[in-house]
C-alpha positions in Angstrom: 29.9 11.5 4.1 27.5 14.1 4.9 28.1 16.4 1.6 26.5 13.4 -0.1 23.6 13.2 2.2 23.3 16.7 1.2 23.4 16.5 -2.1 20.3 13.3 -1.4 18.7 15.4 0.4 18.7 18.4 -2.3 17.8 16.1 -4.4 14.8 14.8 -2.9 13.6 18.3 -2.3 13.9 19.4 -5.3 11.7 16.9 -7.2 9.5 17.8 -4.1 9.4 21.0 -2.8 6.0 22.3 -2.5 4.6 18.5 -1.3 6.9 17.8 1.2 6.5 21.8 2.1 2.6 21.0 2.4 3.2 17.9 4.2 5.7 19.6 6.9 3.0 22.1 7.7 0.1 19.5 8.0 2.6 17.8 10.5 3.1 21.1 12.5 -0.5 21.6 12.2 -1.9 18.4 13.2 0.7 18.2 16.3 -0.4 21.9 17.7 -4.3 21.0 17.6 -3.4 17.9 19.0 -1.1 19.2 22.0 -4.3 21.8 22.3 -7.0 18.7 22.6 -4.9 16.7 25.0 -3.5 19.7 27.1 -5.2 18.5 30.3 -3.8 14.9 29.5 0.2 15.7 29.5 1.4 11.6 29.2 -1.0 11.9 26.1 0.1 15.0 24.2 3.8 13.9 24.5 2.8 10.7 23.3 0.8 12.1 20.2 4.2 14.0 19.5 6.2 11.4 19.7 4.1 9.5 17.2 4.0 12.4 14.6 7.7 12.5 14.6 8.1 9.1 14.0 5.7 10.0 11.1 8.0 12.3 9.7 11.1 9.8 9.9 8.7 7.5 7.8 8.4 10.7 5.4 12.1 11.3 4.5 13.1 7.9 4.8 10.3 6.9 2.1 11.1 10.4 0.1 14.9 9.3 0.2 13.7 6.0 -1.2 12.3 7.4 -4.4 8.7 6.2 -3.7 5.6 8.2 -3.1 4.9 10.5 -0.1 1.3 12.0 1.2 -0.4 12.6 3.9 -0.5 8.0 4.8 3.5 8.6 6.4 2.8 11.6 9.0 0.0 8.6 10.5 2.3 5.8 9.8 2.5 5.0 13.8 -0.6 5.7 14.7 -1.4 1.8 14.4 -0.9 -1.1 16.8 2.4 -0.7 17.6 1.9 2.9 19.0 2.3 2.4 22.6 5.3 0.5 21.4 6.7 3.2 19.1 6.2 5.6 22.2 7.6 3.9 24.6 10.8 3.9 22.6 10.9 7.2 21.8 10.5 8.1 25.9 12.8 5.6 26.6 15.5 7.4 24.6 14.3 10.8 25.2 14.7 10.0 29.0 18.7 8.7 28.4 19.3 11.4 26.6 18.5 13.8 29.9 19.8 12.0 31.6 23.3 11.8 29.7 22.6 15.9 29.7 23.9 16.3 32.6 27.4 15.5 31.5 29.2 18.2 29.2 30.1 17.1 25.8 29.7 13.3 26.4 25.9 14.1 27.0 25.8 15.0 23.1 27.9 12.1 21.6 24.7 10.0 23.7 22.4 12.2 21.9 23.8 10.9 18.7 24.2 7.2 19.5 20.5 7.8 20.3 19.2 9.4 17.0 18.2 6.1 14.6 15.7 4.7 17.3 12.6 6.6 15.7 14.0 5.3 12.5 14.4 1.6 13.9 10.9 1.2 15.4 9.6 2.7 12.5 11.3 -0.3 10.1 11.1 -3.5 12.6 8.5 -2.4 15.1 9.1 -5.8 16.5 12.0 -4.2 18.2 12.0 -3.6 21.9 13.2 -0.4 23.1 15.6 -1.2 25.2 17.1 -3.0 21.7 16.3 -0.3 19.6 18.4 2.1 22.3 21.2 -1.0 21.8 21.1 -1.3 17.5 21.2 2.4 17.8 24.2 3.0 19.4 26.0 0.4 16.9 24.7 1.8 13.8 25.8 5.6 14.9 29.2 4.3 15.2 31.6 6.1 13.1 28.9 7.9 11.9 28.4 10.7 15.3 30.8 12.9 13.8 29.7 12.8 10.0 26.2 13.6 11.4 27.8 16.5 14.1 29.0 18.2 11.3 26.1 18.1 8.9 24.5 20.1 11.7 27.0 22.2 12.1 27.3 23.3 9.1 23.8 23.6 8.3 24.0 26.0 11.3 26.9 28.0 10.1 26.8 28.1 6.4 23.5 30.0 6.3 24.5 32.6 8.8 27.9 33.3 6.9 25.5 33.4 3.4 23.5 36.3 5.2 26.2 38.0 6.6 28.1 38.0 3.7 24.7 39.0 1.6 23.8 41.7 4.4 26.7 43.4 3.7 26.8 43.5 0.0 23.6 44.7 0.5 24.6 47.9 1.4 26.4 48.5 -1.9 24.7 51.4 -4.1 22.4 50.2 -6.7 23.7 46.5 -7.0 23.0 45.9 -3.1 19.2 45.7 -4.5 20.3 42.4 -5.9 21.9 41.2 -2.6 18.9 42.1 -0.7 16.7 40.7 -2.8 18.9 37.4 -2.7 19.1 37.7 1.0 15.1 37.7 1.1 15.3 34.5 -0.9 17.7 32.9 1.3 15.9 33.6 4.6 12.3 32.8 2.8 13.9 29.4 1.4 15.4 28.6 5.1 11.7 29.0 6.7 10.0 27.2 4.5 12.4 24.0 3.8 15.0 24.3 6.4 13.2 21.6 8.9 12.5 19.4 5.5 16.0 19.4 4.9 17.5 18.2 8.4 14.4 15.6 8.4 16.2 14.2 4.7 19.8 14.7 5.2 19.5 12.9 8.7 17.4 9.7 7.3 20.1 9.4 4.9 22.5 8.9 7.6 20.5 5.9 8.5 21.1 2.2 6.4 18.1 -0.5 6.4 20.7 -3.4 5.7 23.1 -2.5 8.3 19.7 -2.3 10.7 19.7 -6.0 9.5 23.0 -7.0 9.9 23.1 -6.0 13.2 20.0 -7.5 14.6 21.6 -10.6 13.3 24.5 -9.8 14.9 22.5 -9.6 18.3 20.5 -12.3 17.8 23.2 -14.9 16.8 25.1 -12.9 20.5 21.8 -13.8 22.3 21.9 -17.3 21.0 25.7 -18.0 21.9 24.6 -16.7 25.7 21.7 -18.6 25.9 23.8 -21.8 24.6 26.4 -20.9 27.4 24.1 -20.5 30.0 22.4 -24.0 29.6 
């Protein structure tokens, strides 16, 4: 599953590169001055952060989609729903230290928790506390998949320098190797964070977001009906 959220996610990028480049640095940009201007208000910097990431979620996912991306995503949830959107993203942030605290089963809970910035970015009507829920149903069978794309995203680009490092050292060709090397390394600072941004939205489906709010709402329903 993930090679072909790779492969989206190359593709994307490559259609793309110096925009969504341009964009990721306005984002990094925008979130520093921002944690500098609200330094003396902590609640309020976090907040701001939260918000921008959500921003970038809206980014890949709409870059992913095909349609046009600028400058309008990284904002997307500054808008009425923000205390909303931040709240959720706390909410999770706070279950995920707290699940920390347990080896190895404190990660799989970091997974089940990644599609909530993607959930109240699509149905802001979504409480948190729901949004922690439709998570954890849509990462199902999927925790793995998306363990492994970081993984090897991880490992494959330290085994590529390693391997380039030491054909480097080869008389007269290793000019080549470094010189790829230097590409490599340049290519990873510059587009390694875009990547992981649009190989991780792909992971996440708007129809099966539907299909399981329906699922919860027609659950809801049959307790509500049982209770009375």
């Amino acid at each position: 599953m993930f090679m072909n959220n790779y492969k989206a996610a190359l593709g994307v990028l490559a259609k793309k590169p110096m925009m969504l480049w341009g964009l990721s640095l306005l984002m990094g940009i925008l979130t520093i001055v921002a944690s500098f201007a609200t330094a003396t208000i902590p609640f309020l910097s976090i907040a701001i952060g939260y918000l921008f990431a959500c921003g970038s979620v809206k980014l890949y996912m709409d870059g992913l989609k095909g349609k046009e991306v600028n400058s309008k995503q990284l904002f997307a949830a500054f808008n009425k729903d923000a205390i909303k959107t931040a709240g959720a993203m706390a909410w999770k942030d706070l279950w995920t230290l707290i699940w920390s605290a347990v080896p190895i089963y404190g990660t799989v809970k970091a997974y089940s928790y990644r599609f909530v910035p993607y959930i109240v970015m699509t149905r802001p009507e979504i409480s948190a506390f729901d949004a922690l829920k439709l998570s954890m149903k849509l990462t199902n069978g999927k925790k793995l998949h998306m363990w492994l794309a970081d993984i090897v995203f991880v490992i494959a680009p330290g085994v590529a320098m390693g391997i380039l490092l030491g054909l480097s050292a080869i008389p007269v060709l290793g000019i080549l190797f470094s010189l790829a090397l230097a590409v490599l390394v340049l290519a990873l600072l510059l587009f390694s964070n875009i990547f992981v941004g649009l190989y991780s939205a792909a992971f996440f489906s708007e129809e099966e977001l539907d299909a399981a709010i329906a699922e919860m709402n027609a659950a809801e329903a049959v307790e509500e009906t049982e209770a009375v």
